[in-house]
N, C-alpha and C positions, 0 to 999 in steps of 0.2 A: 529670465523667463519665469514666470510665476508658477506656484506647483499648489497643487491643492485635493488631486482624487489621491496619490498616495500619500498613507498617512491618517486620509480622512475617515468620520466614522458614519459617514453614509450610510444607508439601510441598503442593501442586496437589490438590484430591480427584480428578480424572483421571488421576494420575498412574501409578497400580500398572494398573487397569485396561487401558490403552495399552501398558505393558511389558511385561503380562502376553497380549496381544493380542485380549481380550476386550468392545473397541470394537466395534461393529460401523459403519464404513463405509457410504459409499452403494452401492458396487458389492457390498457382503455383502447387501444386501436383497432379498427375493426375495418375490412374493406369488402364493398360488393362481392359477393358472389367468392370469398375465402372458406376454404374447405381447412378443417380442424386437426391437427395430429396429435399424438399420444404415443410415445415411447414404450418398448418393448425393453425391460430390462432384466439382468442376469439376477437370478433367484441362490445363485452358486460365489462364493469368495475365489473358488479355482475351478476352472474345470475345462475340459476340449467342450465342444460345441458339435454332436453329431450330426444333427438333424435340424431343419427351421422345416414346419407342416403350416405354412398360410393361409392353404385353403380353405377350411375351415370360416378362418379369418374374414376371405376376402368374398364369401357368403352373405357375410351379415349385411341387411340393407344397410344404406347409404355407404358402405366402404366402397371409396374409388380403387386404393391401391394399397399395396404391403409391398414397403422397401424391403432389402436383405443389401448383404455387405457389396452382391452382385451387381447392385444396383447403383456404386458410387462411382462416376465415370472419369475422377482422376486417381491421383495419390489417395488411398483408400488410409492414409494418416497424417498428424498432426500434434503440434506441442508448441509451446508458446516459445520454446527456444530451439530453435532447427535442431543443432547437433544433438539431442537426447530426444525427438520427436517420437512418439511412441505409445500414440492414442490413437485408435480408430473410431471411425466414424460411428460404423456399423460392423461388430463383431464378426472378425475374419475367422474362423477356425478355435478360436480359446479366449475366455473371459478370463480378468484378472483379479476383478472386485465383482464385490455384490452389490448392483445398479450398474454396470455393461448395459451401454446400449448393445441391443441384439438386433431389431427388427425397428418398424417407423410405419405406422396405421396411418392413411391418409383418408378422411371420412367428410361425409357433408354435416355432418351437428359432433357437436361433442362427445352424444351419448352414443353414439355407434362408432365411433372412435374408439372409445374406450371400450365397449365391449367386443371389437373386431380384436384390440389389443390383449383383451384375456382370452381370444380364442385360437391365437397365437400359439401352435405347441412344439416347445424348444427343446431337445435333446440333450443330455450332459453326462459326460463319463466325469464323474468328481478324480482331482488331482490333491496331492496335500496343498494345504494351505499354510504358506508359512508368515508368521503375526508376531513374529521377534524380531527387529533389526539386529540383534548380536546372533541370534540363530542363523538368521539369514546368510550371512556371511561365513558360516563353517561350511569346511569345504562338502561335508557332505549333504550341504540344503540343496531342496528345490529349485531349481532356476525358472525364477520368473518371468526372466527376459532374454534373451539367446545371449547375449554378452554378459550375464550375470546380472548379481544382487545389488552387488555394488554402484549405484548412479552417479555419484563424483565422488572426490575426494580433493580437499584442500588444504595445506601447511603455511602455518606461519612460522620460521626459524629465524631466530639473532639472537645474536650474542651467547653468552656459554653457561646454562641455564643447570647443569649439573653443580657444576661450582658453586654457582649462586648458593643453590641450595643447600649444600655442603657449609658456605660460609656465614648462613641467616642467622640471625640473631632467635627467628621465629619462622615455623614453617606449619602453615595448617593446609589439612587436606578435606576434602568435601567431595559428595555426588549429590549430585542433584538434577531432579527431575520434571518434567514439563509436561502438560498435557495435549492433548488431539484439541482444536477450537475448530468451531463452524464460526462464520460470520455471522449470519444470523442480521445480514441486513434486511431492513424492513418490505423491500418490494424481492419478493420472488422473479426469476430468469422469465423472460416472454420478448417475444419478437414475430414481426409477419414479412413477407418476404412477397412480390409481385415483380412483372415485368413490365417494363416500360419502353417500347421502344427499342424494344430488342437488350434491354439491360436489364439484368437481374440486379434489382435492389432490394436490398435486406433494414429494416427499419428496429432495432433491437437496444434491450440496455446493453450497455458495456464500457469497461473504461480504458480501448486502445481499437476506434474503427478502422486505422490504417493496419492493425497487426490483422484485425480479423478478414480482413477482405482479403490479404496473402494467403491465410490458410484458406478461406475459401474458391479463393482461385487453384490452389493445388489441390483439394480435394476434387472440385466439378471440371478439371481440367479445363480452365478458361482463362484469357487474356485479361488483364488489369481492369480496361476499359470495357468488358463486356459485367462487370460486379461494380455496385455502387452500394456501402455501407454507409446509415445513419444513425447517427446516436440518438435515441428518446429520452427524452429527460427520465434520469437514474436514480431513482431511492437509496442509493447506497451500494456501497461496493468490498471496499475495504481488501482486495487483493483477490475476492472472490468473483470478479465479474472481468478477471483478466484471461481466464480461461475461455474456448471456446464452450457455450453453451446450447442454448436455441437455434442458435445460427445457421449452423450447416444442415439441421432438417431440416426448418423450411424452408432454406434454398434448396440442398435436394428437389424437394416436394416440386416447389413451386417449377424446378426447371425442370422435371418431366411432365408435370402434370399440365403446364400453363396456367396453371388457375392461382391467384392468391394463396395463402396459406399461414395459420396462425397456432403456435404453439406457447402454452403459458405453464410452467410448471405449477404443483402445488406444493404448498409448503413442505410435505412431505417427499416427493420427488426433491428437491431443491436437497434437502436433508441429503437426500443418497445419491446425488448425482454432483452436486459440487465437492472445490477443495477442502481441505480443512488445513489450519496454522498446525508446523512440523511439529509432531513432539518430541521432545530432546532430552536423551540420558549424559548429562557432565559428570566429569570426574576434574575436578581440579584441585592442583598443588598449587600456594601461593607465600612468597619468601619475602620477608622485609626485615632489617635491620632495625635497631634499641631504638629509634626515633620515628622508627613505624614509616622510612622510607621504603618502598615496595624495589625487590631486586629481579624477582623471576617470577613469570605465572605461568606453569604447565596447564595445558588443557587437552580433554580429550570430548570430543563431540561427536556425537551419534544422534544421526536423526531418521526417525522412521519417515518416508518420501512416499508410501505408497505403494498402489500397483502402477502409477505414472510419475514419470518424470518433473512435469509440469516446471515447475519453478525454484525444482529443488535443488540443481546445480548455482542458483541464484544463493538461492538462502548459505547451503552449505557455504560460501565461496563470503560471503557478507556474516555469517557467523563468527568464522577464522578470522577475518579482519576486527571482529568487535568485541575478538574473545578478553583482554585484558582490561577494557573500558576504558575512560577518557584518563587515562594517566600514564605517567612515566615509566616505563617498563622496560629497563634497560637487558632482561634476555629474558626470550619468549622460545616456548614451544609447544605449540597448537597442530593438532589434527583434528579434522572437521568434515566428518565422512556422513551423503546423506545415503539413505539403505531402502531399496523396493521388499516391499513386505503386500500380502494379500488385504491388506486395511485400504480404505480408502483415501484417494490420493492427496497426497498433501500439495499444495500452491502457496501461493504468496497470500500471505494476509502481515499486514500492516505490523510494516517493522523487519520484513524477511529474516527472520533467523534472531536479529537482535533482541527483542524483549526475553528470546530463550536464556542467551549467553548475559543480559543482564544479573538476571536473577542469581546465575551463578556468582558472577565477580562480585556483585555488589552482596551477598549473603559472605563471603569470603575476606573483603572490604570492613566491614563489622566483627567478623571473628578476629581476624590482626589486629584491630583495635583492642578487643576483650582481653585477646590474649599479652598484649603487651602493656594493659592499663590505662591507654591513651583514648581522647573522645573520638568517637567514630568521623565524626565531621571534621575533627583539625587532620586526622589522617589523610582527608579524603582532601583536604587544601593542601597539604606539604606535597602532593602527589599530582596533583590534577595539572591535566598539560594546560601550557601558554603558548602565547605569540614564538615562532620561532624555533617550537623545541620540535621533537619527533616522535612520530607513533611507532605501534610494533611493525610495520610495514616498510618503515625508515622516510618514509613522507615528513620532510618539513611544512611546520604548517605557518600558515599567512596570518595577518593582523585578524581578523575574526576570527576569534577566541573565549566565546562569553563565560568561559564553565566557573571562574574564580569569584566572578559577581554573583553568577546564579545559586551558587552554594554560599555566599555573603547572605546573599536576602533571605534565603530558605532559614538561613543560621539565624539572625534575627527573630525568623517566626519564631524558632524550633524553642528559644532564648523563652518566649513568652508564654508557650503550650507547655513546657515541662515543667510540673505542679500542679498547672491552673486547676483550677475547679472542672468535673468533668462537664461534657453537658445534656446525659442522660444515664439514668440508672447508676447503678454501683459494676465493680467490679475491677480487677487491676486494668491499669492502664497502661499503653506504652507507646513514644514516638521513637520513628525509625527515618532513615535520612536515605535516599535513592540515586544517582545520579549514573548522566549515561551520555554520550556522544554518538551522533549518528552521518553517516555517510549522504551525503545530497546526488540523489542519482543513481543513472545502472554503474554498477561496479567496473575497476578499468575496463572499459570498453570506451568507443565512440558513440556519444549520447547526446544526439543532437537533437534541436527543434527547431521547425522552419514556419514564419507568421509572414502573411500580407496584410499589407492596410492601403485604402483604396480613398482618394479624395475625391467627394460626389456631389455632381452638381449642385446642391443645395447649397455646398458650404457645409456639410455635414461628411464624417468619415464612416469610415465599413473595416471593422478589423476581421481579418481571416485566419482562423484557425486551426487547426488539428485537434485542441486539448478537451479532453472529454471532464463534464463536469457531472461529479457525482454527488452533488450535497458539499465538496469542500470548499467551494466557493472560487475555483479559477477563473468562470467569467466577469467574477468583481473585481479579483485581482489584474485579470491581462487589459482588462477596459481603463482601468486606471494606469495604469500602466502608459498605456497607450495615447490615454491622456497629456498625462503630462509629457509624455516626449515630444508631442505636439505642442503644448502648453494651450492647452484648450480644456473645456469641461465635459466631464466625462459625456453629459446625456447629449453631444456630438457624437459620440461611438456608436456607432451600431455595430451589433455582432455577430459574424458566424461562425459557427463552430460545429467542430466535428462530422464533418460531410465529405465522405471520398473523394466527389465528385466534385467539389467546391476548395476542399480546404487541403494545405499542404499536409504530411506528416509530422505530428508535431511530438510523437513519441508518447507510450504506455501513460495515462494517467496513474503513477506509480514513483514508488521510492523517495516521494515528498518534492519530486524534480519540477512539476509544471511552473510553480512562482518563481523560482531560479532560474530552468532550462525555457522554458516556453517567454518567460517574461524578461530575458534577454533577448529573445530573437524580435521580440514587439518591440523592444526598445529600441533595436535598431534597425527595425522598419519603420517607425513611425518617426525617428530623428531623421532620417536618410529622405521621409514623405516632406515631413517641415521645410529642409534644405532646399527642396524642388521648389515650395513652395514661395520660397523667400527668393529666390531668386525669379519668377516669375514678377511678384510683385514689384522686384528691384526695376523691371523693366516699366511695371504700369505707374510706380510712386517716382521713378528715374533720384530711386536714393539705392545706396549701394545695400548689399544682399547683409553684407557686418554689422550696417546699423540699425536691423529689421527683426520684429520679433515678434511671434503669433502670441497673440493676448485674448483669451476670449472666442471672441464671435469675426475676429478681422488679426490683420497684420498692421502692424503701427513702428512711427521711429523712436527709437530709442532717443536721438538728439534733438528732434523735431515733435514731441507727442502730437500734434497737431494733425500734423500728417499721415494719414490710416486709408485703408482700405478694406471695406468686406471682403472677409472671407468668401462670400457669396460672387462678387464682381470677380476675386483671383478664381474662382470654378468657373466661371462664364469666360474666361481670358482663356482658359484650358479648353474649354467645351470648343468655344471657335476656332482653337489651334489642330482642331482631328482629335481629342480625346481625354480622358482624365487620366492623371498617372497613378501611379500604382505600384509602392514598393515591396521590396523583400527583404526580409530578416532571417539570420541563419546564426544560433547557438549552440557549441557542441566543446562542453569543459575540459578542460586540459588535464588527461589523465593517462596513465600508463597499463599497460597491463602485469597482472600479478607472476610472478614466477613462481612456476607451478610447482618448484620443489623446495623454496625458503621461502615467498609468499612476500615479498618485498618488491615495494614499486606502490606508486602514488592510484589508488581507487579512486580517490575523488578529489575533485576540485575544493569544496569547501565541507565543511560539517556545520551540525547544530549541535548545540550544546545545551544540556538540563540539569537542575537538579530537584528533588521534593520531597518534603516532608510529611511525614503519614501521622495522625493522632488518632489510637486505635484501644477500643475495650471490648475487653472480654467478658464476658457470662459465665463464673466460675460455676455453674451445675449445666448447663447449656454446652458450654461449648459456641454461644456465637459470638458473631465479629462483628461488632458496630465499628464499619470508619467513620471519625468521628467529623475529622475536618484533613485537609489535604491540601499544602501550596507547592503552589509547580512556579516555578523559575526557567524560562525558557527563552537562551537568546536562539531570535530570528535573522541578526540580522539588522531589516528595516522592518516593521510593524506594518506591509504595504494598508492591510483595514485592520484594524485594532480592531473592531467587534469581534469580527471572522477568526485573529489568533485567537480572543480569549474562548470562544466556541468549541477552537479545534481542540485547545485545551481540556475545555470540559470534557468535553466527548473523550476525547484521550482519557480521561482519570475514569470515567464510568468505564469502556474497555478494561481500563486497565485494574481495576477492581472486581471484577468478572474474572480475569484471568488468576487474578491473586487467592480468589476464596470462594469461585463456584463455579467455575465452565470446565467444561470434561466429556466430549464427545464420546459415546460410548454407541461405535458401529452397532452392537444389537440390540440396544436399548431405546436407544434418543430417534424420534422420527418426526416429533414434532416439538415444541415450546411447551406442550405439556410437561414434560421431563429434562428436557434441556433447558437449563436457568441460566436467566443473563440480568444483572441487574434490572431492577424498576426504579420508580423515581422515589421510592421510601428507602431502598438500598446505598441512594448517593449520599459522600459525607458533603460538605461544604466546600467550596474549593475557591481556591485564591488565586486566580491565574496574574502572574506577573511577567511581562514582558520585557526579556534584556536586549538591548542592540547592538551589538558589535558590528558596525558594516561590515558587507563582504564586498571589496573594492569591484570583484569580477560579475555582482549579481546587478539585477534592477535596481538600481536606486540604493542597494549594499542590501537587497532582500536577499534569502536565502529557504529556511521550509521549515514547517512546523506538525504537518501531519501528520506524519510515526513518528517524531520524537513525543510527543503528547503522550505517546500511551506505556514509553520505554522506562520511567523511571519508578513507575506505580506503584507494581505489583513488588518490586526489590525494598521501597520505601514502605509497604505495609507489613510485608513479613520480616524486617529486621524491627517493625514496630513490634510484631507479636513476639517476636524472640522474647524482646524487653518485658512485656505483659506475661507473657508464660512463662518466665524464665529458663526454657528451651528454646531449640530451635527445631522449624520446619523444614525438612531439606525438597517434598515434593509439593504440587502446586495440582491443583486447586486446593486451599489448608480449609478441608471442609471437619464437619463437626467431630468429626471423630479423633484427625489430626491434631486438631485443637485444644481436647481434653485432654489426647497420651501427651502433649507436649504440657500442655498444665500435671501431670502427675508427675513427668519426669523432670519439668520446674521445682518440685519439690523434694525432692531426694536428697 
């Protein structure tokens, strides 16, 4: 069977469209006769809620209605993971952060929306506010949440990590710290919400419409079938659009009021109303022997979570597993506790937990070297796992394994950068080496994805979906995909995706799972579609189904080329028989769950593997960081579009230069992009994305994922750059100007 969409470097069929600006967004949506909302949010970090005074409010002309928590007529809460659910809708009695929904203005124009919503007057007994995770957790804090401060906690325990340490040739210790990140994707939360037919349909960005129509079904107290969630094409997401946002007002709205209903945040709201990336205080010990083989790595991880839950028993839980990094670590001991604090809540953003815990081992990774003479790179190959060996988890792992290549090619760069000529301004220089290992998927759990694909009377197909596509590019990937299982070309595909009401559950656009999870389950619905199809034809060509093979536009013999028939005439052979068929595909990787008191047991089916070199200067009166250049070595896998990895790539290294040397949410400061800085395009260094493939025997085609590994190895490769250039090290992150200098002063001591 000939293969040809994966692999290939096709351009995106979105792609002109987008350039061309004729997307339409969720905030471009607009319906007859939609009445406009404006949130009512908490002014207080802690506080009971005495009073909500609407009247006022529900005065102003055009105001139809002012929600209150009274007015939610199911489960008045919500969390993207049941067992820690612990968000409401609309402020029951006590705010947590400051941006609590309180109240929900339902208005005919915007402007009286928004002024019914400043007329809103809220009541607050202030409570302390606790904004430490280590405070948090003494016995005499505030309790934020009836069960306590503490939101999970997770151990990874093997082998006998005292001794080790006792018997190391070298033993260095390190804290290090991380900061609060917004996403900071390009299109703000917005969504509109109407009935159709007796169905409430919600039309919104986001990147999991099968999670959000569950909460909204438990919130409005209603039947599966009575909610239909659609995904509008998303600007961007990055772990921030896995949350509920817009959603449940205007279904609220819409289901009392009957009328349409559209809420759009401003970039401002967005600021204080979404998640932000955990931040994370490490403390780690790390042990290796005269040849700079690693024996033990203690760790201790604390992460500020919030006043919600959100995604932080994820993170916590994927921290612990990624605390020692991609190498051999024969005794581990990790605690990875995430902590409710009155800051605003933290969620998943790209990487869960892992770029925190990189930073660490990989700044640690470099001191073993220093301190035992050895180059930081051959360390990091005498140590990095292969085919066959074991993680701290005690997971044997399978033939995809790229990490020893990918620190090969980086090593080569790193070979050619160290000396060169710089390539602007003066100033010390220095390259630093990164590398990281990431889990493909939710963590042990059952992590499935289910696709249909539908043969249509043209002789053309229809692939159905679940997977929300946010800018990463999964409907190029699952349409090839789908392709070739068929062995047809792709612009036969036609696509749906992400529709309640249409598409199976194809699971969170999340944890870099869709081109692995979702494009296993294509793969074997559109093999299982082909099978039907060849046997059909066996009947109309009377040559048997073995020696039949879909090529193109038709099904032809393998021993007879002669002998073929349109794909068209096999859809007309269907059509006459009562109907077209229509298969199903269903993926869900083989993994165990973790034991919650040594942390042992297989989380994921397969991993990626990276490594990257950072070439970085500094401005000895300044203090700034030019990165200079940046290659990232990253196996996938299979390359299913080459354009699409080197992209995810890029993108990944601008994240992840943002995280290394300027992003720092700072709850009473940052409320818009005026003050919160995130790279621009004079900020990026050059980057070299290079693609390794190791199959993954159990993926599409041996694909596997590349979307948070991209951005995991960055930030760790540009601060062991600056160690080099300052001749200090940085131990906290964002290393802004100031960092930068005390670590140039104390370079020179």
């Amino acid at each position: 069977m000939p293969r040809g969409a994966v692999g290939s470097r096709s351009p995106r069929r979105d792609l002109l469209d987008k350039v061309l600006g004729r997307v339409r967004f969720a905030a471009d949506l607009k319906v007859p006769g939609m009445l406009h909302l404006v949130v009512v949010r908490s002014t207080e970090a802690h506080a009971r809620v005495t009073g909500i005074d609407v009247g006022e409010a529900a005065a102003v002309p055009g105001v139809v209605r002012v929600f209150t928590a009274a007015d939610v007529p199911g489960e008045n809460r919500y969390g993207i993971i049941r067992p820690t659910a612990d968000q409401h809708l609309l402020a029951e009695g006590r705010v947590r952060m400051v941006g609590d929904p309180v109240a929900l203005v339902a208005a005919e124009t915007p402007e009286a929306a928004a002024e019914g919503a400043r007329r809103v007057r809220v009541a607050y007994e202030p409570l302390p506010a606790v904004l430490d995770p280590a405070e948090a957790l003494e016995a005499a804090a505030v309790r934020i949440h009836e069960r306590g401060n503490l939101c999970f906690e997770q151990r990874v325990v093997r082998g006998d990590v005292d001794r080790a340490l006792s018997e190391a040739a070298v033993v260095v210790e390190g804290t290090y710290e991380t900061s609060r990140i917004e996403h900071a994707y390009i299109e703000p939360e917005a969504g509109v919400a109407y009935l159709e037919d007796g169905v409430l349909v919600v039309v919104c960005c986001t990147q999991n419409p099968h999670y959000d129509r569950r909460d909204l079904c438990r919130l409005l107290g209603l039947p599966e079938e009575r909610v239909r969630v659609i995904q509008a094409p998303t600007g961007g997401g990055f772990g921030g659009k896995l949350d509920l946002s817009v959603q449940p007002f205007v279904a609220l709205a819409t289901w009392h009021t009957g009328r349409p209903c559209r809420l759009v945040y401003s970039r401002e709201e967005s600021f204080a109303a979404s998640s932000k990336r955990h931040p994370f205080r490490m403390r780690y010990r790390t042990a290796a022997d005269r040849e700079g083989r690693l024996l033990a790595v203690e760790a201790d991880l604390l992460a500020d979570t919030g006043a919600y839950a959100s995604y932080g028993l994820a993170v916590a839980i994927r921290a612990a597993v990624h605390a020692a990094g991609p190498y051999r670590v024969p005794n581990v001991r990790v605690r990875s506790r995430a902590v409710y604090t009155n800051h605003p809540f933290s969620g998943a953003m790209r990487g869960f937990g892992a770029p925190q815990v990189a930073f660490g081992y990989e700044s640690q990774m470099d001191r073993v070297a220093d301190a035992l003479g050895l180059d930081p790179l051959e360390v990091r190959r005498r140590n990095a796992l292969g085919p066959g060996e074991h993680t701290i988890t005690g997971q044997r792992l399978g033939p995809s394994v790229g990490l020893r290549e990918c620190l090969e090619r980086v090593g080569r760069v790193r070979a050619r950068w160290d000396g060169a000529p710089g390539l602007r301004g003066d100033g010390p220089v220095g390259v630093g080496v990164g590398a990281m290992y990431y889990g493909i998927g939710n963590t042990g759990m059952s992590n499935p994805s289910t696709a249909h694909v539908r043969f249509d009377e043209d002789g053309g197909f229809t692939l159905f979906t679940g997977a929300a596509e946010i800018g990463q590019g999964s409907d190029r990937v699952l349409t090839a995909v789908c392709a070739d299982a068929l062995g047809v070309d792709p612009d036969r595909v036609r696509l749906v995706r992400a529709d309640t009401a249409l598409t199976a559950d194809a699971g969170a656009t999340s944890a870099s799972r869709q081109t692995y999870i979702s494009g296993g389950a294509v793969l074997e619905a559109g093999q299982a579609l082909g099978e039907r199809i060849l046997r059909r034809a066996e009947d109309l060509l009377e040559i048997p189904a073995e020696d039949l093979v879909i090529e193109g536009d038709r099904v032809r013999s393998r021993s007879l080329p002669s002998r073929e028939v349109p794909l068209e005439e096999v859809a007309s052979s269907f059509a006459k028989a009562g109907g077209m068929p229509r298969e199903e595909g269903r993926f869900d990787p083989e993994t165990t769950p973790l034991d919650r008191e040594s942390g042992q047991g297989v989380p994921y089916a397969t991993y990626a593997f990276a490594a990257q070199v950072a070439r970085v200067r500094v401005d000895p009166v300044t203090g700034r960081v030019r990165v200079e250049r940046i290659a990232a070595a990253h196996d996938v896998g299979r390359g299913v579009h080459p354009p699409g990895v080197r992209g995810q790539i890029t993108g990944g290294v601008a994240m992840g230069v943002g995280m290394a040397l300027m992003e720092a949410f700072d709850p009473g400061r940052d409320r818009n992009l005026d003050t919160y800085l995130i790279p621009t395009a004079a900020d990026m260094p050059r980057v070299h994305p290079m693609i390794v493939e190791a199959p993954e025997p159990t993926g599409p085609f041996g694909a596997k994922g590349v979307g948070e590994p991209a951005l995991i190895p960055t930030a760790p490769a540009v601060l062991n750059a600056l160690a080099r250039a300052c001749g200090a090290r940085i131990w906290r992150l964002p290393a802004g100007l100031e960092e930068v200098l005390e670590a140039l002063g104390r370079g020179k001591e």
